[in-house]
C-alpha positions as CSV (number, residue, x, y, z in Angstrom):
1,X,3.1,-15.5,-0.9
2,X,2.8,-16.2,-4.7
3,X,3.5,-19.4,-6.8
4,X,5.1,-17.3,-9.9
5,X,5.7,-19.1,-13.6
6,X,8.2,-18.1,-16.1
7,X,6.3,-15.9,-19.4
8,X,8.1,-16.3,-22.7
9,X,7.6,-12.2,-23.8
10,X,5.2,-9.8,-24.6
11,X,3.3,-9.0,-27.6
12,X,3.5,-5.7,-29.1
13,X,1.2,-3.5,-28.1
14,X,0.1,-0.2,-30.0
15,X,-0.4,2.7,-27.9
16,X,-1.0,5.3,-30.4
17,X,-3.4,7.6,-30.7
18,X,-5.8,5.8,-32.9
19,X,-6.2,3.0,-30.0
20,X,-7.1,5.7,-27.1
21,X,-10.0,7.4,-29.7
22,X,-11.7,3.9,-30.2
23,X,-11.3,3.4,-26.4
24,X,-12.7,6.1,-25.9
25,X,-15.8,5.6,-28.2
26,X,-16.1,2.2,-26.5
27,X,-16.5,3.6,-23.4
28,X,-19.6,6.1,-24.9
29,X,-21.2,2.9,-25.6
30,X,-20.4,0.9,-22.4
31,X,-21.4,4.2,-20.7
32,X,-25.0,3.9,-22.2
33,X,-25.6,0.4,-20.8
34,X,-24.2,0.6,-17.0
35,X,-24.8,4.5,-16.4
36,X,-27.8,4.2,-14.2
37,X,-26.1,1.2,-12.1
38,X,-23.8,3.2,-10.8
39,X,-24.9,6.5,-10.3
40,X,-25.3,5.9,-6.6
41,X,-21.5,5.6,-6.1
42,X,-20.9,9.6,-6.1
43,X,-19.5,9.5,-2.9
44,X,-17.1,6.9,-2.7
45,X,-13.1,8.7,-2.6
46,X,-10.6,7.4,-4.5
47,X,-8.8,5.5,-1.7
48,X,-12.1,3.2,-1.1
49,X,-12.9,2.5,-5.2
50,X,-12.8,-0.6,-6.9
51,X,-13.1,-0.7,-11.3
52,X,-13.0,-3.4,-13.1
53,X,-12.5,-3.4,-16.4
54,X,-14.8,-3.0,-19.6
55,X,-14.1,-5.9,-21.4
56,X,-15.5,-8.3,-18.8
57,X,-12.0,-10.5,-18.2
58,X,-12.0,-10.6,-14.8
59,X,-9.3,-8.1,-13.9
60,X,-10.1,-5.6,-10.9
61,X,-7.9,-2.2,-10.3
62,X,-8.6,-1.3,-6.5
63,X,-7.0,1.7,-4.8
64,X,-6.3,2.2,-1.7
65,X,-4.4,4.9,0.8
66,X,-1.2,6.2,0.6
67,X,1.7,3.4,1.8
68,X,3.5,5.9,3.5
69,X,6.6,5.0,2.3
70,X,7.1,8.5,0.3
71,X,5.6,11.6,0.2
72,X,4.6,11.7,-3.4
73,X,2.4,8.5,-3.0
74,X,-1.0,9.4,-2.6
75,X,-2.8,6.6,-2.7
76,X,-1.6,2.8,-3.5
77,X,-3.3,0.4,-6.0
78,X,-3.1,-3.5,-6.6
79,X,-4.4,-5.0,-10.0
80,X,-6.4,-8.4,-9.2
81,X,-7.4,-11.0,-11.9
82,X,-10.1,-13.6,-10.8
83,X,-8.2,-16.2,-11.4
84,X,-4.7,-15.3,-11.3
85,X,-5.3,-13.4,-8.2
86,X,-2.6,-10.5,-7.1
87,X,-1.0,-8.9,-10.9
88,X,0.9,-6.4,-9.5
89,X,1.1,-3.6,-6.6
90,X,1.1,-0.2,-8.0
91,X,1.7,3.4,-6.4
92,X,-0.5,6.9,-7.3
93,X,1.6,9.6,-7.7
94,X,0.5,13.4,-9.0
95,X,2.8,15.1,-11.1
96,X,3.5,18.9,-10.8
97,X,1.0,20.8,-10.6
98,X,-1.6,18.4,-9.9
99,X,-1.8,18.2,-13.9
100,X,-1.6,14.9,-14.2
101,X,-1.4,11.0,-12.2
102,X,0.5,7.9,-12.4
103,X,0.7,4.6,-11.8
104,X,3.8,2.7,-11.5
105,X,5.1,-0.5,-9.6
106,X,5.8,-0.3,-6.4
107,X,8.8,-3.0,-6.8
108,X,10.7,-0.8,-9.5
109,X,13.3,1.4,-8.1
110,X,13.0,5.0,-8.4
111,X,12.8,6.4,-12.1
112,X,11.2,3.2,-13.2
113,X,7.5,2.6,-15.6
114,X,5.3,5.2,-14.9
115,X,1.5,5.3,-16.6
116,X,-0.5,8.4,-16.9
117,X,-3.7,7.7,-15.6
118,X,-7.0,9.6,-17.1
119,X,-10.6,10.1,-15.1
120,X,-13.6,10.1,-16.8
121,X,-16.9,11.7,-15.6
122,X,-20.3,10.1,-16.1
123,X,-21.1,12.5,-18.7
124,X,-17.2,11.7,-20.6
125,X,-15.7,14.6,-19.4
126,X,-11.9,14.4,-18.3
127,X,-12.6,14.5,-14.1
128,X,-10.3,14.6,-11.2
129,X,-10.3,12.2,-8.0
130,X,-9.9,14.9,-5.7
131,X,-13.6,14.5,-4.6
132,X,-14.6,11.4,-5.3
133,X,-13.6,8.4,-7.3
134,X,-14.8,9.2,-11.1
135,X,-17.1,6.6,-12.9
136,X,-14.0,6.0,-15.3
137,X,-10.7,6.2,-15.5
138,X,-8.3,4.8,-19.0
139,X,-4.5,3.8,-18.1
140,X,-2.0,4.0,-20.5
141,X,0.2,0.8,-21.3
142,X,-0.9,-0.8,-18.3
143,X,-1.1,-4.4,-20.3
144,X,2.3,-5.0,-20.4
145,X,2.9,-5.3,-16.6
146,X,-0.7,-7.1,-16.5
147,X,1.3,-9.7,-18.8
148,X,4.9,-10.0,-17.5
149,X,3.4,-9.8,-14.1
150,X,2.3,-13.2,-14.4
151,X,1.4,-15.4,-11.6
152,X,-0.1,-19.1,-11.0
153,X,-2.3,-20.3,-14.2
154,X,-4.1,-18.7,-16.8
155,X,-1.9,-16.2,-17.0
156,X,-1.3,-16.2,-21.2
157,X,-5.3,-16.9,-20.8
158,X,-6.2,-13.8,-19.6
159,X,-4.8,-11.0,-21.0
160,X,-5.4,-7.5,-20.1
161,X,-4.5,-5.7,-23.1
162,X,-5.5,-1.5,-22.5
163,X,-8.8,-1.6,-21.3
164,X,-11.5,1.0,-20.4
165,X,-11.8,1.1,-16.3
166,X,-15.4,1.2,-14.8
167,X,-16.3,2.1,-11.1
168,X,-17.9,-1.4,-9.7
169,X,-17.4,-0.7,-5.8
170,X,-17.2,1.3,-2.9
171,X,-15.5,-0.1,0.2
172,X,-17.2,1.0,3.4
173,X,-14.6,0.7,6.3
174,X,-17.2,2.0,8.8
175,X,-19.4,-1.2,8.1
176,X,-16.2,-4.0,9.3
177,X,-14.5,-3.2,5.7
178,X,-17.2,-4.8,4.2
179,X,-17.2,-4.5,0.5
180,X,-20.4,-2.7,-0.5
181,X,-21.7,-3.5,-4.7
182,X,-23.0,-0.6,-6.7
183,X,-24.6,-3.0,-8.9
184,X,-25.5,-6.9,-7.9
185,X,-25.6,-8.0,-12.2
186,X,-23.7,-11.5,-10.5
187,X,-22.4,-13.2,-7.5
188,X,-19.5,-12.4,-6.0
189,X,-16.6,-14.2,-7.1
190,X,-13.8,-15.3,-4.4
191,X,-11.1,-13.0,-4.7
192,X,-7.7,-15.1,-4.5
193,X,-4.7,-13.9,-2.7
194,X,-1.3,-14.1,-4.6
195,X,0.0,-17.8,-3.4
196,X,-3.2,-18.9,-4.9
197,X,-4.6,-20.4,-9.0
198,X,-7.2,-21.7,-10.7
199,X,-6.7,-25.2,-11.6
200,X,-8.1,-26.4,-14.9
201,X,-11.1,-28.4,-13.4
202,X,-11.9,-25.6,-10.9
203,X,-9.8,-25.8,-7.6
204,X,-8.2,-23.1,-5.8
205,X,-4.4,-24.7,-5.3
206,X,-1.4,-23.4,-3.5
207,X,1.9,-24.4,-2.0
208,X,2.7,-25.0,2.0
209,X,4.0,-26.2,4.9
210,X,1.6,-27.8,6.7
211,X,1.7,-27.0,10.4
212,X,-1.3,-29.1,11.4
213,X,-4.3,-31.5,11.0
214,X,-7.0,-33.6,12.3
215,X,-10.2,-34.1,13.6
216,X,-12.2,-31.2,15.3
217,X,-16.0,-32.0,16.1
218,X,-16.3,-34.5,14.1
219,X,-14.7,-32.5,11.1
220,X,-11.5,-32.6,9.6
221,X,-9.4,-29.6,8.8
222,X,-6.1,-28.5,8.2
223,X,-3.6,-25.9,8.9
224,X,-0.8,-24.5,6.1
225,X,1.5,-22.0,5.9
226,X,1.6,-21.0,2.6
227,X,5.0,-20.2,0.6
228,X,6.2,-18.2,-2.5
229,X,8.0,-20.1,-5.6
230,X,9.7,-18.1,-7.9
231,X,10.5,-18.9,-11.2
232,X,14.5,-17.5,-12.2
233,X,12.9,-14.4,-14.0
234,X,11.1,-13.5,-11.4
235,X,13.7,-14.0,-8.8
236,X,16.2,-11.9,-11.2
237,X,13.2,-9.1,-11.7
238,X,13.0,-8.7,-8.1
239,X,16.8,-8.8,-7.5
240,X,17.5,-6.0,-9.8
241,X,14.7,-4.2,-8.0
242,X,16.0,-4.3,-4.7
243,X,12.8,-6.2,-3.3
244,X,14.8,-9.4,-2.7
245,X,18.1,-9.5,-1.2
246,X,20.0,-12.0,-2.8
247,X,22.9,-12.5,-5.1
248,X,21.7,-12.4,-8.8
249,X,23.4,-16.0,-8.9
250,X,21.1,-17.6,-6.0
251,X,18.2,-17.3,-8.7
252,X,19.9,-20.1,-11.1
253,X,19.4,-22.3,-8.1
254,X,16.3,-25.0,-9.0
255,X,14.2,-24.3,-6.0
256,X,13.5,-20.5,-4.6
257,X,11.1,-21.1,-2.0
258,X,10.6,-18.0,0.2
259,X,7.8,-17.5,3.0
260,X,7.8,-14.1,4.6
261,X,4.2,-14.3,5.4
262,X,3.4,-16.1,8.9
263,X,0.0,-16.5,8.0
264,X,-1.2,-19.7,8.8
265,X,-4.6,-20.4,7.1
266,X,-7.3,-23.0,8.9
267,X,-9.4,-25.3,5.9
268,X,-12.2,-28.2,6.3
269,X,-10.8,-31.1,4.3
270,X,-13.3,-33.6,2.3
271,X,-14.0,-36.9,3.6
272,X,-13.1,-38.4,0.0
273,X,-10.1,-36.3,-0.5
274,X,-7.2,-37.7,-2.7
275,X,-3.6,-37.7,-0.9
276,X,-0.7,-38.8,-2.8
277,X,3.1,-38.5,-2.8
278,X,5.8,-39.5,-5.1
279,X,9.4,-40.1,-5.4
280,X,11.3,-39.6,-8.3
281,X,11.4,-42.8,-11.0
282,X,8.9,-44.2,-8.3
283,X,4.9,-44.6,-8.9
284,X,2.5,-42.7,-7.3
285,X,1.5,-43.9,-3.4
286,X,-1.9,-42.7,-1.9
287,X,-2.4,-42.0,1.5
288,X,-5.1,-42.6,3.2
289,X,-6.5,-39.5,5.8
290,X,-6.0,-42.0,8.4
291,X,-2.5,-42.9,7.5
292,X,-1.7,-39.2,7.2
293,X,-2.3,-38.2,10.1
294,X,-0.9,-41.1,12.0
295,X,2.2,-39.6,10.6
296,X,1.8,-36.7,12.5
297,X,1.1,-37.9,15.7
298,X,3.8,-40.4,15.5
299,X,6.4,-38.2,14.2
300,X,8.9,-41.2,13.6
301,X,12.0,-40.1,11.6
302,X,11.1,-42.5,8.7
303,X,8.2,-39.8,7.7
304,X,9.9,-36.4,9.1
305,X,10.9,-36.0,4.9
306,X,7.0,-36.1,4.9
307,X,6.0,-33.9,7.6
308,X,8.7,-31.2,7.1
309,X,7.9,-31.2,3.1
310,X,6.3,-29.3,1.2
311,X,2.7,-29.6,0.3
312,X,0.0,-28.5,-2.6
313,X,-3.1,-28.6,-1.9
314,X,-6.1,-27.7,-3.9
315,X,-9.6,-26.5,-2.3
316,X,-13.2,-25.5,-3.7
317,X,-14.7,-22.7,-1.5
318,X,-12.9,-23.8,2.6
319,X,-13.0,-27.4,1.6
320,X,-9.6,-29.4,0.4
321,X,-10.1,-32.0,-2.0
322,X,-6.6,-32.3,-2.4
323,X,-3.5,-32.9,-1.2
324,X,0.1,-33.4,-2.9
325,X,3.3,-34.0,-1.3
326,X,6.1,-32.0,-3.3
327,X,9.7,-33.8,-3.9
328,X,12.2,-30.9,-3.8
329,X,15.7,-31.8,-4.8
């Protein structure tokens, strides 16, 4: 589930021929520097690549198999941001004849945005994917979608624009689905899932139900359900693309919580971490952890408002430091 906030447009974009020749000669020169790093990757298929892309702003492009939801999907895609976490899903289709690919989001109905997708060899030759994942690859007017995609913060921050796409990784199923680098240049970053953002100072936050806490072995954890909130936009987007069945009207509501994933996801919780709530017009009242989890145990109807609520919370690594109660009107 994804916490989603409204964009105010999109910038114009020029996808002209002049733009694709200087990608292109910006590509020569990345080529020169990363080349030998990733060589080794000749066998990794299509389905098990991940690229990143050229300019170094932390957006990923990693394809996977076919969905099976049509026969003209070959392989499925999802574009990641380090930050922003899930951008968009995308399906692969081939055109006739093999002659050329696209990618298009897998919410729009049929008909909708599709954008031709071009492999690149090591040497710069146009290459296919049949094989083997190419060390390249240059999709046209994908930054749009990057941009009106947007989810949690950071979003107008981190712009994808129409990058060059280099070949980073190779997932290795036969290894647990490990994840295995074709070059090591820094660490591993945590990849977020789409309910999560990067706060400001740093944490990982994200919206819940929390269905339990305590003590465990001395340590103190947490349990939460996390939820999706959609902004009107994106409630209206996904109406009109048949992904959400509501009425177009529901969207004008003021809250559009959904949770359609059961996953419940287990965290450590600091020993100095900060839990408030607040009322409307009222000031802010912190909680002790002790106090907090009386409420649970006692579950007296005075604090059911509390324990039924819903929650933010805010992490770095497994650890909460974090924890907000959320009025809903």
């Amino acid at each position: 589930m994804a916490v989603y906030r409204p964009n105010e447009g999109i910038g114009c974009i020029d996808e002209g021929g002049d733009r694709t020749v200087k990608n292109l000669i910006r590509l020569w020169v990345i080529s020169m520097i990363v080349l030998p790093a990733i060589a080794f990757g000749a066998d990794c298929a299509l389905k098990d690549s991940v690229y990143e892309d050229a300019d170094g702003k932390g957006f990923q492009l990693e394809f996977g198999p076919a969905s099976g939801a049509s026969a003209s999907v070959t392989h499925t895609a999802v574009l990641k941001h380090s930050k922003r976490g899930t951008v968009i899903e995308l399906n692969f289709t081939v055109g006739p004849g093999s002659a050329q690919a696209f990618l298009s989001p897998r919410a729009e109905r049929e008909g909708g945005k599709a954008h031709r997708i071009h492999f690149f060899g090591i040497d710069l030759r146009s290459a296919d994917w049949v094989e083997r994942a190419p060390e390249y690859l240059f999709v046209e007017g994908l930054g749009p979608e990057g941009y009106s995609s947007h989810r949690g913060k950071g979003g107008r921050d981190a712009v994808l624009g129409n990058p060059m796409w280099k070949l980073v990784r190779c997932r290795d199923f036969s290894m647990d689905q490990k994840v295995l680098p074709l070059q090591s240049t820094k660490p591993a970053e945590e990849q977020l899932s789409s309910a999560e953002w990067m706060t400001d100072d740093g944490r990982i936050a994200a919206y819940g139900y929390i269905r339990s806490l305590g003590v465990k072995d001395g340590k103190r954890f947490l349990k939460i359900d996390y939820v999706e909130w959609l902004s009107e936009s994106e409630c209206r987007r996904r109406v009109r693309a048949g992904a959400l069945k509501w009425a177009e009207d529901e969207c004008e509501t003021e809250v559009r919580i959904m949770n359609e994933n059961p996953h419940v996801r287990r965290f450590a919780v600091s020993t100095g971490v900060e839990i408030t709530c607040q009322y409307p017009d009222q000031p802010v009242k912190l909680l002790s952890w002790e106090k907090f989890t009386g409420m649970w145990r006692t579950r007296a109807k005075e604090t059911r408002e509390l324990r039924d609520g819903l929650w933010k919370i805010e992490r770095r690594d497994s650890v909460v430091e974090r924890i907000e109660w959320v009025w809903l009107p």
